[in-house]
N, C-alpha and C positions, 0 to 999 in steps of 0.2 A: 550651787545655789545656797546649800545649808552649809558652807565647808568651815566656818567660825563657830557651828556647833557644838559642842563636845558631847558627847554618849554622856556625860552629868545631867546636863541642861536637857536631853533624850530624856533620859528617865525620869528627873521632874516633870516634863510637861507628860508624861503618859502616866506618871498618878495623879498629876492633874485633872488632866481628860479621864481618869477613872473615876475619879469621885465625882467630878463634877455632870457626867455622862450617865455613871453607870452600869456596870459588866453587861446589859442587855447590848449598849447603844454603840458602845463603843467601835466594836467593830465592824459595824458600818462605817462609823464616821472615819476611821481609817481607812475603810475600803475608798469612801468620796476624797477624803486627802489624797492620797496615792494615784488615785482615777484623774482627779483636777492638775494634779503635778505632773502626769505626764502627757496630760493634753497641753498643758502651759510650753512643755520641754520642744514639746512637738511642734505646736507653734512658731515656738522660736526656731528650731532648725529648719523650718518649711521658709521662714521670713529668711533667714540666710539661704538657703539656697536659691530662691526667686532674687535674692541682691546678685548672687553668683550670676546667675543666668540672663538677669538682664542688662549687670555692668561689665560682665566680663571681665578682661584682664584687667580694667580700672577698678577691679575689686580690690586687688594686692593692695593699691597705691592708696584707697583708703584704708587698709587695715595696719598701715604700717605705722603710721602716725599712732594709731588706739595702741599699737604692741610699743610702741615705745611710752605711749604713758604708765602702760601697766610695770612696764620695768621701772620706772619711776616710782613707783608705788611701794617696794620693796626697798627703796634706797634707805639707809641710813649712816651713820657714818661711818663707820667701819666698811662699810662696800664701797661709798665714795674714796676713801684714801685707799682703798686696796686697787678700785677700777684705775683712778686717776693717778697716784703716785706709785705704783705696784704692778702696773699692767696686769691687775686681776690676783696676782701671785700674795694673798694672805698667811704665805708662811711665818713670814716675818713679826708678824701680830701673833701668830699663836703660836710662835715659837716664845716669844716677849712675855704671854701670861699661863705660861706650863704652868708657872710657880702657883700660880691661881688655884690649879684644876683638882686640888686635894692632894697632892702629895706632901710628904715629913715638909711639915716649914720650915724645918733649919737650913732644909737647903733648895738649892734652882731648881732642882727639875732636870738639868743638863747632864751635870757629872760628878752631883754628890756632893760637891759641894760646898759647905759653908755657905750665909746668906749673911754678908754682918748690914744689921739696921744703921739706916742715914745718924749721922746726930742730934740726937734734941734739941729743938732751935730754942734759942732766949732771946730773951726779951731785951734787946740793945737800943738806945738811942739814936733815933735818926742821924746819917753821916752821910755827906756829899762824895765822900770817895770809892772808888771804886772794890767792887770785895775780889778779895783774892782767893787763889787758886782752890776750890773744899770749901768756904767759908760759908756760915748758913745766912741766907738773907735776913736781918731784923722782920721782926712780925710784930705788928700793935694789936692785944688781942682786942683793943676798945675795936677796932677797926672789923672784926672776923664775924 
């Protein structure tokens, strides 16, 4: 229920509720938060199990549809090219940004090395022809 939480935003709101409470009250009012949160909890798994009980095995067939939105929920893109073009297998990507991960920058990450930088592209006049083999594409910075 709280899982986007963090133990920070924990300890702000309990010197919140201190001052705003006061060391007498305080703990009470945790005792009634904790007491209501798990009458809530309860609630809830009492309403699932009367779904259990009275849909039976067309229970699954509803929950399967909700388990696939929550995977959806987790997508971004890096899972979609790994699910989709990867069959799941993300080595390939994190093999790709070792270089990333804090290691010497002069070199990959792989086998030491050397890392030589692309060339600095200039600034060229627009051309209809095709660039060849290395060659850096023109950049208009008016355009960036």
């Amino acid at each position: 229920m709280f899982g986007n939480i963090g133990w920070g935003e924990m300890l702000v709101l309990l010197i919140a509720a201190l001052v705003i409470l006061g060391p007498e009250r305080l703990p009470g009012a945790i005792r009634w938060v904790t007491q209501a949160l798990r009458q809530v909890r309860d609630y809830a798994s009492g309403a699932t199990q009367q779904l259990k009980d009275e849909l039976g095995p067309e229970f699954e067939d509803l929950r399967q549809p909700i388990s696939e939105i929550s995977k959806l929920r987790g997508m971004n893109p890096r899972t979609v090219i790994t699910k989709h073009l990867f069959d799941g297998d993300d080595s390939f990507l994190t093999s790709a940004f070792d270089g990333l991960t804090g290691e010497h920058p002069a070199t990959n990450g792989h086998n030491g090395q050397p890392v030589t930088p692309p060339p600095a592209p200039t600034a060229q006049p627009y051309r209809n022809k095709p660039l060849k083999s290395g060659e850096v594409p023109p950049i208009d910075p008016d355009a960036t």
